[in-house]
C-alpha positions in Angstrom: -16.9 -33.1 -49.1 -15.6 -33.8 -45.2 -13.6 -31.0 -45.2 -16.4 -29.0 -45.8 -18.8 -30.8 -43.3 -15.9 -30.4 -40.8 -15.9 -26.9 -41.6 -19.1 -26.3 -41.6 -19.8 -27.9 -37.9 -16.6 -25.8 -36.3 -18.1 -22.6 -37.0 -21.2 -23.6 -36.1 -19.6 -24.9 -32.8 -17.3 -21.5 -33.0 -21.2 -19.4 -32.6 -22.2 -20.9 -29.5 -18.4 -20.0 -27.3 -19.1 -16.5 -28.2 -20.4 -14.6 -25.6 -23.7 -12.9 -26.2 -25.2 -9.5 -24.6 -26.2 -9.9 -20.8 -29.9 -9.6 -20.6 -30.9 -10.8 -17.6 -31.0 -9.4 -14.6 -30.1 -11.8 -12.1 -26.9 -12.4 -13.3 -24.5 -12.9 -10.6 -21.5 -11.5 -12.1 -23.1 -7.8 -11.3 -20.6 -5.6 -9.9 -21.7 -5.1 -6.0 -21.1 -2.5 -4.0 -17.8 -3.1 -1.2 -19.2 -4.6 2.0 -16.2 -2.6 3.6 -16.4 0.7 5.4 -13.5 2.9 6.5 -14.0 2.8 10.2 -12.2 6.1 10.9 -11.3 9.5 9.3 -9.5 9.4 6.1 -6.4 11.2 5.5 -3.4 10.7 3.1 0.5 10.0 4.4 2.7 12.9 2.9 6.3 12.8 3.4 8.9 15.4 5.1 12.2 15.7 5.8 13.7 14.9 9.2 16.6 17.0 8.1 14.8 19.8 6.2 18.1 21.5 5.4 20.2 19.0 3.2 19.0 20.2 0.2 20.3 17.1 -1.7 17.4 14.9 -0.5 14.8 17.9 -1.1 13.1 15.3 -4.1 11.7 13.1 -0.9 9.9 16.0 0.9 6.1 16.4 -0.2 5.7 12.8 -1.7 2.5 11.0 -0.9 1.9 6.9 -0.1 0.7 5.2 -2.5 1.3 1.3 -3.1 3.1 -0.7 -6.0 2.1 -4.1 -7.1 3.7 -7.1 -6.9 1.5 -9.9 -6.8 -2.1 -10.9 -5.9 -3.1 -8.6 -2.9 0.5 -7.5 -2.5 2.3 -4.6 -2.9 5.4 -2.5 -1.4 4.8 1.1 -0.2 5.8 3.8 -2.1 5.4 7.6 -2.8 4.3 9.8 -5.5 4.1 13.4 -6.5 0.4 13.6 -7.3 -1.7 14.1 -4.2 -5.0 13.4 -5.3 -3.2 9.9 -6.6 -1.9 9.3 -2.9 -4.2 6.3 -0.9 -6.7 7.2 1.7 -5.8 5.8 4.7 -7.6 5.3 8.2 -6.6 4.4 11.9 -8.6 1.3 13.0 -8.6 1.4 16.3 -10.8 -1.3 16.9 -7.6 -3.9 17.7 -7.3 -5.0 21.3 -6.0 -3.1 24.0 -2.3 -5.4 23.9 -1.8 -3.7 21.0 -0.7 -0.8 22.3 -1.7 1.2 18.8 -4.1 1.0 15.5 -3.9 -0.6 12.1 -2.7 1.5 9.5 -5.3 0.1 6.9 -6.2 1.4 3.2 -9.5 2.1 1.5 -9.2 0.5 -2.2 -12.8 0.2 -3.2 -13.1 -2.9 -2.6 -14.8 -5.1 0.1 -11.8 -5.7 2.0 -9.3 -3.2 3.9 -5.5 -3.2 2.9 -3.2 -2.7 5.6 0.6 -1.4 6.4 3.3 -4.2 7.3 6.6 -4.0 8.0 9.2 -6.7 6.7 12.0 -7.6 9.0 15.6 -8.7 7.7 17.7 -10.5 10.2 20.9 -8.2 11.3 19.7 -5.7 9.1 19.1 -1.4 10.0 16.2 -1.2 7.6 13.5 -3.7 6.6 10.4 -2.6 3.6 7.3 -1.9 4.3 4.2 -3.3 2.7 0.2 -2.7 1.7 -1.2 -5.9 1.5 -4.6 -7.3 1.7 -5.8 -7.4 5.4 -5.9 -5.7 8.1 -1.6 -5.4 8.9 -0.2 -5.0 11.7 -0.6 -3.0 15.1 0.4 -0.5 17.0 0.8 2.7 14.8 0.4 5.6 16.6 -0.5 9.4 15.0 1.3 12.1 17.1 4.3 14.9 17.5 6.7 12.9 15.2 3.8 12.0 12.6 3.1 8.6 12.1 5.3 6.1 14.2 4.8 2.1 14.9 4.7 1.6 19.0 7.5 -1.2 19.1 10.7 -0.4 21.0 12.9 -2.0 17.4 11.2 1.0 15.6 13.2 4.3 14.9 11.5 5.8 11.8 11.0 6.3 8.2 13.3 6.3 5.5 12.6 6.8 1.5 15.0 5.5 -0.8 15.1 5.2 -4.7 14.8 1.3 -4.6 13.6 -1.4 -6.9 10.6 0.2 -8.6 11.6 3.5 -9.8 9.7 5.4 -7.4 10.5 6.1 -4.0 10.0 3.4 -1.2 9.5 3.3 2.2 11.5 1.0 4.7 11.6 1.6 8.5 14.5 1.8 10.6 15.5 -0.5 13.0 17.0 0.6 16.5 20.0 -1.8 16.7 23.4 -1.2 18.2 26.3 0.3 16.5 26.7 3.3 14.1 25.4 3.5 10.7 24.9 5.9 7.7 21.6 5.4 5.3 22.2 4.8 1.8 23.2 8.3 -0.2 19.9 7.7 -2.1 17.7 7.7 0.8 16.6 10.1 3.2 14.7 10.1 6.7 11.6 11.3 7.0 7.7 11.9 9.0 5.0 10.6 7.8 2.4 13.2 8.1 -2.0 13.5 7.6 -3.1 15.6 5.2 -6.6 15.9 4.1 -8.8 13.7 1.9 
């Protein structure tokens, strides 16, 4: 006789934790538009080759940005084949004039901007580069030689087969010395193309 008055009051306790059809309309859990707004015309990052005639890298020309997560509003930058899958991207250049450049930020849909950072590794000729929530750094600068970040240290792009099973991006350091780039990377531009 317990059990079954013990039964009896857990599924009647078990009825009111399930969730019920949302009728009202002032329920704050609505989906809202994003409050943020590109502040600059879109384009996507597409890669080519700095050396267009070694034909062994030829799999990194033509790859678009696009971002890979690894944690809450983090992610390393990466490239794939499908263009319409690439991230729309946008020069704010609303930074202060000491910045000598924009931010490289993203437009996810949401109500915050994502924007392009690079790592640095101590003694190192190549760091990664990150999208993560915010606005990133400044002092990217669109011209001749595509995409480049306006620091003296900087010296380019590279793509390598890394981590993640896609192609990543790092940026090269200028630091004394000679050096060769891993066999399964390759230097390249990062260039606009449209939205």
């Amino acid at each position: 006789m317990k059990i079954t008055s013990l039964l009896t009051f857990a599924l009647s306790g078990l009825s009111l934790a399930l969730p019920s059809p949302n009728t009202d309309k002032t329920d704050l859990r609505s989906r809202q538009l994003p409050d943020f707004e590109p502040n600059g015309p879109e384009f996507r990052l597409q890669t080519k080759l700095v050396n267009a005639n070694d034909s062994t890298k030829a799999k990194f020309s033509g790859l678009y940005l696009s971002s890979y997560h690894t944690g809450a509003g983090l992610s390393d930058a990466v490239f794939i084949a499908n263009g319409t899958r690439g991230v729309k991207a946008f020069l704010n250049e609303t930074v202060p004039a000491t910045a000598h450049g924009a931010r490289l930020e993203f437009d996810f849909g949401n109500d915050f901007p994502w924007g392009l950072t690079l790592g640095y590794q101590s003694y190192a000729k190549w760091s990664p580069v990150t999208i993560n929530a915010g606005i990133g750094d400044a002092g990217y600068i669109y011209g001749d030689k595509g995409l480049v970040y306006n620091q003296t240290q900087f010296s380019g792009w590279m793509v390598c087969d890394w981590w993640h099973n896609v192609p990543q991006l790092f940026w090269l350091m200028s630091v004394p010395g000679a050096f060769d780039i891993p066999s399964s990377c390759a230097e390249v531009q990062l260039l606009k193309t449209n939205v």
